[in-house]
TORPA-4810 file (N, C-alpha, C, O; in nm, 3 decimals):
<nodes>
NODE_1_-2.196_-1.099_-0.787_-2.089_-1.122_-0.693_-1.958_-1.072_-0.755_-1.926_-1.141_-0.852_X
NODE_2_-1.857_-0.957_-0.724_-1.803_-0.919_-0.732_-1.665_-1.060_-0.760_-1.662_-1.154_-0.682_X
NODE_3_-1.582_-1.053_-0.858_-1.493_-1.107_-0.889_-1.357_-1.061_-0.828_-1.315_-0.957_-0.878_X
NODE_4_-1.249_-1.138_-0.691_-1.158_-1.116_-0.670_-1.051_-1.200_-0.702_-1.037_-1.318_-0.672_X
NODE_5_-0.952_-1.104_-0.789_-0.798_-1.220_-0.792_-0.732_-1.221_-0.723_-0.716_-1.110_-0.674_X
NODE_6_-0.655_-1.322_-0.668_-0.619_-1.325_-0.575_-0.441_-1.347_-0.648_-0.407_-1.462_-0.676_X
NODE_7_-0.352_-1.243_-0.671_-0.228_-1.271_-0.763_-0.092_-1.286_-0.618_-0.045_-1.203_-0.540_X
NODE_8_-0.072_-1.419_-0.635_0.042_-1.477_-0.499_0.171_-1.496_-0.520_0.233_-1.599_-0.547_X
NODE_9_0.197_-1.407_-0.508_0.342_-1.428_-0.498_0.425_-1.416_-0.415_0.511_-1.328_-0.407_X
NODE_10_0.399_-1.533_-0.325_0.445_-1.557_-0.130_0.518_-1.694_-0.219_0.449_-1.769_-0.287_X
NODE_11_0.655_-1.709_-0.206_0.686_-1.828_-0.273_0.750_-1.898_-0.150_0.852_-1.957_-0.183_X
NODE_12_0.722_-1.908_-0.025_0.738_-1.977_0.008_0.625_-2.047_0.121_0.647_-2.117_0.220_X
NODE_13_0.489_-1.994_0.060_0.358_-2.070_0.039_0.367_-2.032_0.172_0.437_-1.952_0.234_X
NODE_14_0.239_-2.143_0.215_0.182_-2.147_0.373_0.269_-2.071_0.487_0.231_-1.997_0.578_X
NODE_15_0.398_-2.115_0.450_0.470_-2.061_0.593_0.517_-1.919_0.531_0.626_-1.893_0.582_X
NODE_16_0.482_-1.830_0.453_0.501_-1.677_0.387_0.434_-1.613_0.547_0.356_-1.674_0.621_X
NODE_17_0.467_-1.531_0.561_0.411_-1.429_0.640_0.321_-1.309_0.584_0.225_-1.249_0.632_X
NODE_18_0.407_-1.297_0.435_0.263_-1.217_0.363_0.155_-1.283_0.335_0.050_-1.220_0.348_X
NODE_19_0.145_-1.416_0.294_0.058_-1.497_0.240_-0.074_-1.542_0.313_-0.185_-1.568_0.268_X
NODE_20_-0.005_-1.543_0.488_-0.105_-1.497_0.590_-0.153_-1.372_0.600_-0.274_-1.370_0.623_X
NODE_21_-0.092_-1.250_0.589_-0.160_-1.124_0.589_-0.293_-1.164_0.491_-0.412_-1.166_0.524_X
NODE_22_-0.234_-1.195_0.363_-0.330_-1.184_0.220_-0.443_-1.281_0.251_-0.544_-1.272_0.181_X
NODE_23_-0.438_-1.380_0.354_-0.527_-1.487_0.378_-0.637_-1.358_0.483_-0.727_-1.281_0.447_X
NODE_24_-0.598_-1.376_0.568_-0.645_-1.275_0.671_-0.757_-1.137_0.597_-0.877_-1.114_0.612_X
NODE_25_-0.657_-1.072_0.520_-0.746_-1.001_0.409_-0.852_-1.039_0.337_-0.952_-0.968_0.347_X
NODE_26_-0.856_-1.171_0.239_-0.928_-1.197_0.172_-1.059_-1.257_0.227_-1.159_-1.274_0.156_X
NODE_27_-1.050_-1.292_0.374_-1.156_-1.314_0.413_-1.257_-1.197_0.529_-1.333_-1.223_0.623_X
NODE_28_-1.203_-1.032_0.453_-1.312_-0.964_0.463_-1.355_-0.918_0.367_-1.454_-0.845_0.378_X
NODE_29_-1.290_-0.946_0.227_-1.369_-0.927_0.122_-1.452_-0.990_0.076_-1.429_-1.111_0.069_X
NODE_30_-1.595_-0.935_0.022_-1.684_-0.998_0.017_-1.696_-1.045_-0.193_-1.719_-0.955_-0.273_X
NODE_31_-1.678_-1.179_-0.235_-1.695_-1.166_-0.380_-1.628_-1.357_-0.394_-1.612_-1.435_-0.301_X
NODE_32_-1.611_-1.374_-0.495_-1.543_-1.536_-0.541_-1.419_-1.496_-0.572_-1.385_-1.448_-0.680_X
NODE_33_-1.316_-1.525_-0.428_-1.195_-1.543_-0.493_-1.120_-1.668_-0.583_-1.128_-1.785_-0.546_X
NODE_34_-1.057_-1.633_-0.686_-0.959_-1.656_-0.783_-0.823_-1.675_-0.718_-0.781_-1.565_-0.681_X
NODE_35_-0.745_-1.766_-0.694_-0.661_-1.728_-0.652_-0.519_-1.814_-0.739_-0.511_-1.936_-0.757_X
NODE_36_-0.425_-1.716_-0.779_-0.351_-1.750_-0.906_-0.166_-1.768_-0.822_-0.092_-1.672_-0.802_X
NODE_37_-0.136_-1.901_-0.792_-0.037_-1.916_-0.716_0.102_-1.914_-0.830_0.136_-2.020_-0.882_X
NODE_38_0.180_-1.782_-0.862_0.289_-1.761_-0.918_0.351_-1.899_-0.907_0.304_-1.983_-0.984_X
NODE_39_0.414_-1.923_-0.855_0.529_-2.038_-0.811_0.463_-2.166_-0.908_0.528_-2.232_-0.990_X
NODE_40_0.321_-2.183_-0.877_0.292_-2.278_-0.949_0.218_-2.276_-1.100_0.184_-2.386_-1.143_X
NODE_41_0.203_-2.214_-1.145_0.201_-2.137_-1.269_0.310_-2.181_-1.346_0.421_-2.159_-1.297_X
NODE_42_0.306_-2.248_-1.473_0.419_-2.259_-1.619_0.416_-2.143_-1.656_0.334_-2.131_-1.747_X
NODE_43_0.484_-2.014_-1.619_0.491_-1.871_-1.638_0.663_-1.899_-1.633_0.731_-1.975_-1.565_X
NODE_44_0.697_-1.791_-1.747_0.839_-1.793_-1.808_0.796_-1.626_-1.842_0.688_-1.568_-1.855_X
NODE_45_0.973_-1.573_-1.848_1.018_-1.499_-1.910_0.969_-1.472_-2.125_0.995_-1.560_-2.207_X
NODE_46_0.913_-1.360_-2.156_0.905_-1.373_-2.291_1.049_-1.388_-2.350_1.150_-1.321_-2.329_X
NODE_47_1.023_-1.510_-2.439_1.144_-1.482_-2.522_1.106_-1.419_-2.666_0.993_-1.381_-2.699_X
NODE_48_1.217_-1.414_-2.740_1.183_-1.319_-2.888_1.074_-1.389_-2.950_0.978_-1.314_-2.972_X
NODE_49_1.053_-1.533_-2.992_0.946_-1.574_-3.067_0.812_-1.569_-2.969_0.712_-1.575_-3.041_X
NODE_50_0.785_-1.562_-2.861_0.706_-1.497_-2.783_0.604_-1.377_-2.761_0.493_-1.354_-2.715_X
NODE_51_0.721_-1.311_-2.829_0.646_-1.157_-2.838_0.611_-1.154_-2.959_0.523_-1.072_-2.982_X
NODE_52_0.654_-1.225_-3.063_0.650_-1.237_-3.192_0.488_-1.293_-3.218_0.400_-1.230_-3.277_X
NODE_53_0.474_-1.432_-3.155_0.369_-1.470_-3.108_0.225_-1.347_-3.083_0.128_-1.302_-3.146_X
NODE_54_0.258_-1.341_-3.015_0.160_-1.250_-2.907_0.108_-1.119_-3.030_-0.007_-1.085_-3.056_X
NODE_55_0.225_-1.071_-3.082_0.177_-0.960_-3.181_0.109_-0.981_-3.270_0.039_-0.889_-3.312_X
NODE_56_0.103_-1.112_-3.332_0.058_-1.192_-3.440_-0.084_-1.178_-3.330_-0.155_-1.079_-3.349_X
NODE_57_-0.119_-1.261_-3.233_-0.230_-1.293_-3.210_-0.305_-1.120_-3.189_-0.425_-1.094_-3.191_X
NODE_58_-0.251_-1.073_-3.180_-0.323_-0.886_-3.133_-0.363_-0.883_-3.235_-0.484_-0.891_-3.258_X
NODE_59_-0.265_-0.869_-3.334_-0.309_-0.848_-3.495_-0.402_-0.874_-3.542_-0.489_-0.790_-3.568_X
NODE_60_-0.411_-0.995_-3.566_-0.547_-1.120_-3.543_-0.653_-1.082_-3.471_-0.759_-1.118_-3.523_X
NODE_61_-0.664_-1.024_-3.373_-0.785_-0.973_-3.268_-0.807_-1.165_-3.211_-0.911_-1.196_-3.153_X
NODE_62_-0.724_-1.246_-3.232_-0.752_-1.366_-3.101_-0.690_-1.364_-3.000_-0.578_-1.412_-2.977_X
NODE_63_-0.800_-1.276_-2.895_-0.740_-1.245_-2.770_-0.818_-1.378_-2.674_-0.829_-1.367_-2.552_X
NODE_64_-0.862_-1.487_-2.741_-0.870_-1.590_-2.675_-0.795_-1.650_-2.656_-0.817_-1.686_-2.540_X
NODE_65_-0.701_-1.701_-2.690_-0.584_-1.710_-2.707_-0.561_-1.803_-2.581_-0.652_-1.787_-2.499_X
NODE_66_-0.457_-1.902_-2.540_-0.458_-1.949_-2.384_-0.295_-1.854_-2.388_-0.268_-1.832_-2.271_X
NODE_67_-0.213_-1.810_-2.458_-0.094_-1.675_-2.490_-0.161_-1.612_-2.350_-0.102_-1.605_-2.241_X
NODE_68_-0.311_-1.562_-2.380_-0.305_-1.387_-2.311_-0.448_-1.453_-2.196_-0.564_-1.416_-2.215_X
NODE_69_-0.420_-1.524_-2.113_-0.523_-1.584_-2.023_-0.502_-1.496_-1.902_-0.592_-1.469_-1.823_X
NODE_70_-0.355_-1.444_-1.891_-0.349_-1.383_-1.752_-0.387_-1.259_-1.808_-0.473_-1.215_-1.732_X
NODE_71_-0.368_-1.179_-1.901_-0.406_-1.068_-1.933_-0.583_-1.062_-1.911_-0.644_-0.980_-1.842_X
NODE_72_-0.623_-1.141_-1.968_-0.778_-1.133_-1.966_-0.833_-1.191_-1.824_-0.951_-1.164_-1.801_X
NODE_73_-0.772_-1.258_-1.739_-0.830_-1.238_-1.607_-0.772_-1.142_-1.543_-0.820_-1.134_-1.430_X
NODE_74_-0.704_-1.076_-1.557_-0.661_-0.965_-1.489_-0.741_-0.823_-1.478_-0.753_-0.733_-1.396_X
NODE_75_-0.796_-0.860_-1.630_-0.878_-0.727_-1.696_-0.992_-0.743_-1.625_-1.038_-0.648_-1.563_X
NODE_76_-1.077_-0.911_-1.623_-1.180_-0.892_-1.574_-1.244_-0.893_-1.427_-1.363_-0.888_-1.399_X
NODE_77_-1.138_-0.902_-1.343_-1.123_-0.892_-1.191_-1.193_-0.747_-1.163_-1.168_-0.648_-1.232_X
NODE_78_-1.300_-0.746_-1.031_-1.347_-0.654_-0.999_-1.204_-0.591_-0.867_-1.173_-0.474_-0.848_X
NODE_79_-1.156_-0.692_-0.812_-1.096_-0.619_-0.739_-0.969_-0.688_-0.776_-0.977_-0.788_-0.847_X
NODE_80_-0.838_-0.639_-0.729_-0.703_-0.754_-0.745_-0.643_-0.716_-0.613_-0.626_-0.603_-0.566_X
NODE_81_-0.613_-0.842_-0.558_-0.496_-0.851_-0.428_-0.391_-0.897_-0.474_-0.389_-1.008_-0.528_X
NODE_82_-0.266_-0.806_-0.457_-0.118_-0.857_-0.504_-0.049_-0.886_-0.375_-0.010_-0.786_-0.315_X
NODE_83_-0.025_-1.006_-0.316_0.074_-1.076_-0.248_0.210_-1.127_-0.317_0.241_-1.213_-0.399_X
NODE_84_0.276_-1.028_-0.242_0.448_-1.044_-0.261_0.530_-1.013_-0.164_0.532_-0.892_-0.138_X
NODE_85_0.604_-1.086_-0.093_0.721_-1.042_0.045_0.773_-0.917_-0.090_0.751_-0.905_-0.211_X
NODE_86_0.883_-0.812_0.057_0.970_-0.716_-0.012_1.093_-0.804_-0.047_1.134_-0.881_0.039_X
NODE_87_1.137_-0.800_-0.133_1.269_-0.843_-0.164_1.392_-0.779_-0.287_1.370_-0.793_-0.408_X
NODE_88_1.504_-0.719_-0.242_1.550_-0.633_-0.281_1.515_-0.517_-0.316_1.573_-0.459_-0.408_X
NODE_89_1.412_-0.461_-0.247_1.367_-0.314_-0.247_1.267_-0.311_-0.356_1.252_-0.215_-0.432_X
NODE_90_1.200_-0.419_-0.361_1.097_-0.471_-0.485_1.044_-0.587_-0.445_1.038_-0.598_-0.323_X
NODE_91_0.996_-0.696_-0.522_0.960_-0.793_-0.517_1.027_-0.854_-0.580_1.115_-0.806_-0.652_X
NODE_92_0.992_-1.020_-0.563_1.029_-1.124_-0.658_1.057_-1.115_-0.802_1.007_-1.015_-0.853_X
NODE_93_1.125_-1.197_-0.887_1.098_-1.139_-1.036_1.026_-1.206_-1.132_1.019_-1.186_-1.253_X
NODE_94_0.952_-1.326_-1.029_0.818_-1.429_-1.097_0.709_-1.311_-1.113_0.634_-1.311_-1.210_X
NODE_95_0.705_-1.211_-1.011_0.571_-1.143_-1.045_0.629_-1.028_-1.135_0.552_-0.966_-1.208_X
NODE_96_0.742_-1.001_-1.132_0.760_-0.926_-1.290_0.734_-1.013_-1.424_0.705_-0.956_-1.530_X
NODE_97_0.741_-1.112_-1.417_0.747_-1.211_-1.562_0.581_-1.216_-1.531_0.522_-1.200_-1.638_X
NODE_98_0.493_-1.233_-1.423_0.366_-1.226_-1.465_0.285_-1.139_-1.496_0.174_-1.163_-1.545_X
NODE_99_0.349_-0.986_-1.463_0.297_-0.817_-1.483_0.356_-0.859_-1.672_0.243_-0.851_-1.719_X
NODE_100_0.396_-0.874_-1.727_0.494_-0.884_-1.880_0.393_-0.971_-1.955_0.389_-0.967_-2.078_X
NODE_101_0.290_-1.069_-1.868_0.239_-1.143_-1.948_0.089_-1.076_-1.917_-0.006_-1.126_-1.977_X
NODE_102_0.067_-0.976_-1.836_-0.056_-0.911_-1.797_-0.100_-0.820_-1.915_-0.198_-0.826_-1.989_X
NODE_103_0.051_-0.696_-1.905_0.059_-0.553_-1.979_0.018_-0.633_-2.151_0.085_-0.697_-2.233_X
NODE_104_-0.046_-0.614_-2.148_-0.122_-0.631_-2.311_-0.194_-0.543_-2.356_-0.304_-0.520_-2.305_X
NODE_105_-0.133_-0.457_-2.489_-0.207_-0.331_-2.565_-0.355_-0.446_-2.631_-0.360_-0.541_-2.709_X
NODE_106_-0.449_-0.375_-2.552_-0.566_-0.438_-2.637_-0.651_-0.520_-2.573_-0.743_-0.577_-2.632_X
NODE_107_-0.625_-0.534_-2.430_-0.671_-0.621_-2.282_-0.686_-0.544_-2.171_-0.795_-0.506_-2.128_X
NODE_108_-0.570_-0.519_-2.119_-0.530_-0.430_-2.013_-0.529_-0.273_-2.035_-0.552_-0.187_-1.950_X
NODE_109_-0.508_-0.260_-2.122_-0.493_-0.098_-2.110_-0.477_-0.089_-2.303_-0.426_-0.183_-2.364_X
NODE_110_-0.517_0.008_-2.360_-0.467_0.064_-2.495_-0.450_0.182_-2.545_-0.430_0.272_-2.464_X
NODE_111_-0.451_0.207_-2.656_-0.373_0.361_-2.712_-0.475_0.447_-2.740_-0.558_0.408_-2.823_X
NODE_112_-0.492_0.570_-2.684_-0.629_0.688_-2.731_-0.531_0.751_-2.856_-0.410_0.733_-2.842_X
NODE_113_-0.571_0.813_-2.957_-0.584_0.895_-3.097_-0.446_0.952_-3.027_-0.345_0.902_-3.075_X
NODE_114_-0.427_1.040_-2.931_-0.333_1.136_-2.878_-0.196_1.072_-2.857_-0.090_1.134_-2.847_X
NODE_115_-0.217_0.910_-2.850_-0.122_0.863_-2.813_-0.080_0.784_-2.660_0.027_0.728_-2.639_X
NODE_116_-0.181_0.795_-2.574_-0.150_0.802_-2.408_-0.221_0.671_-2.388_-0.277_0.622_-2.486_X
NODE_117_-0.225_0.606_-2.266_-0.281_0.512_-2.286_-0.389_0.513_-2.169_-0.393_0.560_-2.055_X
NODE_118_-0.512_0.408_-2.284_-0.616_0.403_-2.121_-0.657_0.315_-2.121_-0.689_0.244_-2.217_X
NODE_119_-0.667_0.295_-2.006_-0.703_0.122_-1.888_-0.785_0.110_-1.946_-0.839_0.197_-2.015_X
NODE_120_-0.829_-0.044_-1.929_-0.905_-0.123_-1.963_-0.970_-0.243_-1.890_-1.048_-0.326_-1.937_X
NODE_121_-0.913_-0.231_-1.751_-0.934_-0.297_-1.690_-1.095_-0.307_-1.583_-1.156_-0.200_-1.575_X
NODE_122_-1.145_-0.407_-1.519_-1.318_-0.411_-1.476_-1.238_-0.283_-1.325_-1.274_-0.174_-1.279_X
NODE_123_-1.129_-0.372_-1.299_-1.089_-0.351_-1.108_-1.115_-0.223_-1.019_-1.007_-0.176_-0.984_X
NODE_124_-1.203_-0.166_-0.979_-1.215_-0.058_-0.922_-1.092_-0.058_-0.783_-1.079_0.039_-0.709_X
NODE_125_-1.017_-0.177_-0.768_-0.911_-0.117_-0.670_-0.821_-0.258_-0.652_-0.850_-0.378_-0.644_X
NODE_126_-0.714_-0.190_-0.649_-0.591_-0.312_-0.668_-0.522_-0.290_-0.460_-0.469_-0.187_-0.417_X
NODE_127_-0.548_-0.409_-0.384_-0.425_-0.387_-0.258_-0.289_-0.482_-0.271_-0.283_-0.601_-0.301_X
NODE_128_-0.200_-0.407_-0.244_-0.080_-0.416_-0.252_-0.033_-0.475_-0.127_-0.044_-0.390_-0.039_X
NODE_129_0.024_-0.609_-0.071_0.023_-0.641_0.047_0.125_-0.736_0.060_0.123_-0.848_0.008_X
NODE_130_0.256_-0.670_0.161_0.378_-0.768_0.182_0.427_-0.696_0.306_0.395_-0.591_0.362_X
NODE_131_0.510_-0.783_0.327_0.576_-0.770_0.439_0.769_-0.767_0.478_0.820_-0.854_0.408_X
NODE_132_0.847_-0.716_0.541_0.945_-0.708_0.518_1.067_-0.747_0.643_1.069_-0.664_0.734_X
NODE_133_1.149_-0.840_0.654_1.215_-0.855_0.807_1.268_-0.733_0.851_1.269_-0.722_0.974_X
NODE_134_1.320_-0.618_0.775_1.318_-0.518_0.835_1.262_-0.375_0.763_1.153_-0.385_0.707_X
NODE_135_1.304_-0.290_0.761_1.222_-0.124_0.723_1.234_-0.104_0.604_1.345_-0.101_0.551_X
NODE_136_1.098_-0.081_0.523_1.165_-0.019_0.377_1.199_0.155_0.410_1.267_0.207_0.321_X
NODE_137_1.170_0.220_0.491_1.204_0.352_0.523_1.132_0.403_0.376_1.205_0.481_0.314_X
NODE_138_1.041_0.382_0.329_1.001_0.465_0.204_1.017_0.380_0.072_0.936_0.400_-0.018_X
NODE_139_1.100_0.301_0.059_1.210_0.230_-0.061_1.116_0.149_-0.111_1.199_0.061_-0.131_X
NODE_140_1.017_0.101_-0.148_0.939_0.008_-0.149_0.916_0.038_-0.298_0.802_0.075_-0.327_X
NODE_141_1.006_0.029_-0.397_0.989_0.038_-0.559_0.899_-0.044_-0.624_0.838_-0.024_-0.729_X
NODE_142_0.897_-0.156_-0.537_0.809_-0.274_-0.549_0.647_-0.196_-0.649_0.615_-0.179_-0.766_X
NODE_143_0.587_-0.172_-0.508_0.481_-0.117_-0.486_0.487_0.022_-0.577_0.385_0.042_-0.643_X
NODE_144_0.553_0.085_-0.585_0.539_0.206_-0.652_0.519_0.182_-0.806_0.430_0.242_-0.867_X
NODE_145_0.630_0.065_-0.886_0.592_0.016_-0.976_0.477_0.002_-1.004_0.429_0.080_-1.086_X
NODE_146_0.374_-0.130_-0.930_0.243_-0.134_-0.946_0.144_-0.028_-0.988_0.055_-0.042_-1.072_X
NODE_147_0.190_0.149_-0.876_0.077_0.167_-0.916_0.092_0.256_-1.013_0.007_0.333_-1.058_X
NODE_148_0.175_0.247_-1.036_0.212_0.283_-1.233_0.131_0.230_-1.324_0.063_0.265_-1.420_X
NODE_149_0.160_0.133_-1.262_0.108_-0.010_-1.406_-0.062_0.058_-1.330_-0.128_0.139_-1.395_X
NODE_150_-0.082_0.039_-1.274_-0.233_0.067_-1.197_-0.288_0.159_-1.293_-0.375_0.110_-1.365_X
NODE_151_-0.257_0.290_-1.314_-0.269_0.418_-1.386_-0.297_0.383_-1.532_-0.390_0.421_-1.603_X
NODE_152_-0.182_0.294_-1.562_-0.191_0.281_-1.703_-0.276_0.193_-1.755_-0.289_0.186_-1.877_X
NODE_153_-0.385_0.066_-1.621_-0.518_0.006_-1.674_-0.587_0.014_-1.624_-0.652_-0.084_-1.590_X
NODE_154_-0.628_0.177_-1.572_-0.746_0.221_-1.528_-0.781_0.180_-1.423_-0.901_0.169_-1.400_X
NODE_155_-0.668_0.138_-1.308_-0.720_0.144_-1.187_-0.654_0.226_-1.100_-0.534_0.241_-1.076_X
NODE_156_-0.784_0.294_-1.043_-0.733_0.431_-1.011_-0.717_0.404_-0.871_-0.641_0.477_-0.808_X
NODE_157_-0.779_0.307_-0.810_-0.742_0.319_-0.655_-0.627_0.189_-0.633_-0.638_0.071_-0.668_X
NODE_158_-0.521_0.254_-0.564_-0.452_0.099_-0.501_-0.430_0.117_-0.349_-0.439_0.229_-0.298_X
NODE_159_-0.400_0.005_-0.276_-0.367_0.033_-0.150_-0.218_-0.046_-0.071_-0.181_-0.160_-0.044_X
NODE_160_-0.187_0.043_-0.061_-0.030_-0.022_0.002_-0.060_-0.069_0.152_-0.112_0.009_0.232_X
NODE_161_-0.023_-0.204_0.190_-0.057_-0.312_0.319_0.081_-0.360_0.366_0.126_-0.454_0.300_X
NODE_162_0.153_-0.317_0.460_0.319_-0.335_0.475_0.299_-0.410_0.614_0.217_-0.347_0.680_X
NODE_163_0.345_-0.515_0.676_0.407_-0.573_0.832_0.550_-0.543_0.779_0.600_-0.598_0.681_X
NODE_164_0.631_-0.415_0.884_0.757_-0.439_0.841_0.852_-0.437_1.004_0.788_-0.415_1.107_X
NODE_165_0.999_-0.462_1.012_1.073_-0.502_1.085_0.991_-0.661_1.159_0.996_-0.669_1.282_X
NODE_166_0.946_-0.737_1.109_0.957_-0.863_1.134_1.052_-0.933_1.172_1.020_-0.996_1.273_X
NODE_167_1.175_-0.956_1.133_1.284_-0.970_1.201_1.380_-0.921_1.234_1.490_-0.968_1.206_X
NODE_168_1.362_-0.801_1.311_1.419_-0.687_1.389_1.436_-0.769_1.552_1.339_-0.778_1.627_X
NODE_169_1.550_-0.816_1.582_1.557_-0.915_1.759_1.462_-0.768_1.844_1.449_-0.646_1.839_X
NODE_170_1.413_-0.902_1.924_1.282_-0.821_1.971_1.158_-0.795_1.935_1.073_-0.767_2.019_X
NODE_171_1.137_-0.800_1.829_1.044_-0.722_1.719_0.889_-0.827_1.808_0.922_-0.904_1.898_X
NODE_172_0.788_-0.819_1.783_0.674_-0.868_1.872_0.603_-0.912_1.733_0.523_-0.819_1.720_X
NODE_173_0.587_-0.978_1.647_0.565_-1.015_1.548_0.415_-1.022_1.542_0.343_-0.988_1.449_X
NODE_174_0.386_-1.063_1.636_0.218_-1.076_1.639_0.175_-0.939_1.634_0.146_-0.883_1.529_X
NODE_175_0.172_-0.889_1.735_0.175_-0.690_1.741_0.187_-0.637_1.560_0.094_-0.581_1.502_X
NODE_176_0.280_-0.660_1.515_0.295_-0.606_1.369_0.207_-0.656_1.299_0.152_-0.578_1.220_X
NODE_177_0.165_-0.790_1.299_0.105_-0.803_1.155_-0.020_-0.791_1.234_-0.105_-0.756_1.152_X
NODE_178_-0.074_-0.801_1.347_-0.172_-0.751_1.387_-0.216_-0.601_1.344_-0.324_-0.580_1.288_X
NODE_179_-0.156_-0.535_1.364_-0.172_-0.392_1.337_-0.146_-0.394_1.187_-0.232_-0.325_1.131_X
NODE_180_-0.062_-0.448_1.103_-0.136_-0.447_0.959_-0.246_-0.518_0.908_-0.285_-0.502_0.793_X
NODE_181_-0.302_-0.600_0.993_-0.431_-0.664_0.978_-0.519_-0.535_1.022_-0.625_-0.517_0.961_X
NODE_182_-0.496_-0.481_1.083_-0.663_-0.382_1.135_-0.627_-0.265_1.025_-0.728_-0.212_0.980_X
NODE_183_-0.529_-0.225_0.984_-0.501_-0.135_0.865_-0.567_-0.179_0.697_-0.553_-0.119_0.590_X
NODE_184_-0.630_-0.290_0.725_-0.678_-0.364_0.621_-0.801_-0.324_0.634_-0.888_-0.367_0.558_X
</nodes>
């Protein structure tokens, strides 16, 4: 049975409008979802003795560590769903502090002889799925970030999942995320 994470970062839970898209989604994938609610997560910013930490444990090769837990479920996810509304032409910055505790040389992705780095991750495909009250017209740095990070742990497929002008007066709201539901 295929392993899905389910990484949430709808912080304002049940009533998120992405968080319904991502609900909607996850129940045509077929596997045991995981589902890892940002907001409620003791996830912090690294501070200096942190990273200090963390290098020590690489060093060490104890990548059991409860330090690098999101790194190692991240790695071992067959598929990953990232739920995040757009916000400021990006996302939230809880799911940047949880991508910081993911990116681990030696889990997620590491260094070939040449220097470059290669994934390490199980995920044959990461979807990318939020929603926006009005147009990213393209701007969606958010998402573009990701599939950076995507590249750099070997997951080569991602998929971008947008409901946007949601609150555009007028806008038919059902119609939109309907039609990003069948785009799923």
């Amino acid at each position: 049975m295929k392993k899905i994470l389910f990484v949430n970062c709808c912080i304002r839970g049940r009533d998120s409008r992405t968080e319904k898209l991502c609900r909607s989604f996850l129940e045509k994938l077929e596997g045991a979802v995981t589902e890892l609610r940002l907001a409620e997560e003791d996830i912090s910013p690294f501070t200096a003795g942190d990273i200090l930490k963390r290098d020590s444990l690489l060093k060490e090769e104890k990548l059991d560590d409860p330090m690098l837990r999101y790194a190692r479920q991240f790695a071992e996810a067959d598929i990953v769903v990232m739920g995040a509304p757009y916000w400021d032409l990006s996302f939230p910055s809880l799911l940047k502090v949880y991508i910081e505790h993911v990116t681990v040389c030696g889990i997620t992705f590491r260094y070939g002889d040449d220097g470059r780095e290669i994934g390490m991750c199980a995920a044959e495909k990461l979807y990318y799925v939020t929603t926006s009250g009005g147009y990213t017209e393209g701007r969606n740095f958010g998402y573009d970030y990701i599939r950076g990070l995507c590249s750099m742990y070997g997951i080569d497929r991602t998929k971008f999942i947008s409901a946007e002008g949601l609150d555009i007066i007028g806008a038919d709201i059902d119609a939109i995320m309907e039609a990003a539901d069948l785009s799923l």
